[in-house]
C-alpha positions, -999 to 999 in steps of 0.1 A, spaced: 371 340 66 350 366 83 322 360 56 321 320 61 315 331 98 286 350 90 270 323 65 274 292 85 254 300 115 231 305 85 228 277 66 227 260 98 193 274 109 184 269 75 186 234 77 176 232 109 136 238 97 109 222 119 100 186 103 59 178 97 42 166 128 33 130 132 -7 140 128 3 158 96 25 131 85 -6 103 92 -32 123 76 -12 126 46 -6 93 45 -43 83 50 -52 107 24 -29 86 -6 -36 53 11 -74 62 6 -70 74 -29 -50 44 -35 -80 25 -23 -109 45 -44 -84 42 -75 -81 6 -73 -118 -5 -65 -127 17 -99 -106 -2 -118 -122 -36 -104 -156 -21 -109 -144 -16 -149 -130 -48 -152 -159 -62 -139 -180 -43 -162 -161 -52 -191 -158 -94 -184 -198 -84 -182 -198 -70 -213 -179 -95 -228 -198 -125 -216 -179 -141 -191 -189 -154 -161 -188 -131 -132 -153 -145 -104 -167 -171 -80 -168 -157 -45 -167 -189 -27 -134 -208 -18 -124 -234 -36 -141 -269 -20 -103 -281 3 -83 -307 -15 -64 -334 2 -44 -328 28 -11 -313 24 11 -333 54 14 -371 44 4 -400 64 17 -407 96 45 -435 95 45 -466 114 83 -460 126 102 -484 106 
């Protein structure tokens, strides 16, 4: 009994261990979100590449010219 006096106080500091800041936390964060970003623009650049090497046509960067409209025509009410 004595000895589970002596270890809780313990564990509970143990646990108790200061958490990252929110600075550390954000910079982390940035850091993957950025590498995220780097990774996935090299693998547009290859694909790009390769749909060059392959002969297609590059992706048109232009919308699309707008279709017809979506809502239907107004009613007359009866």
């Amino acid at each position: 009994m004595r000895a589970a006096a002596l270890i809780l106080p313990l564990l509970l500091l143990a646990a108790c261990k200061d958490e990252p800041k929110f600075e550390e936390r954000f910079d982390k964060a940035a850091k993957e979100v950025e590498a995220r970003a780097k990774a996935m623009d090299a693998d547009i650049a290859a694909a790009d590449k390769a749909a060059k090497d392959a002969g297609e046509e590059a992706p048109a960067k232009a919308l699309p010219s707008p279709s017809l409209p979506a809502n239907p025509p107004p009613s007359s009410g009866e």
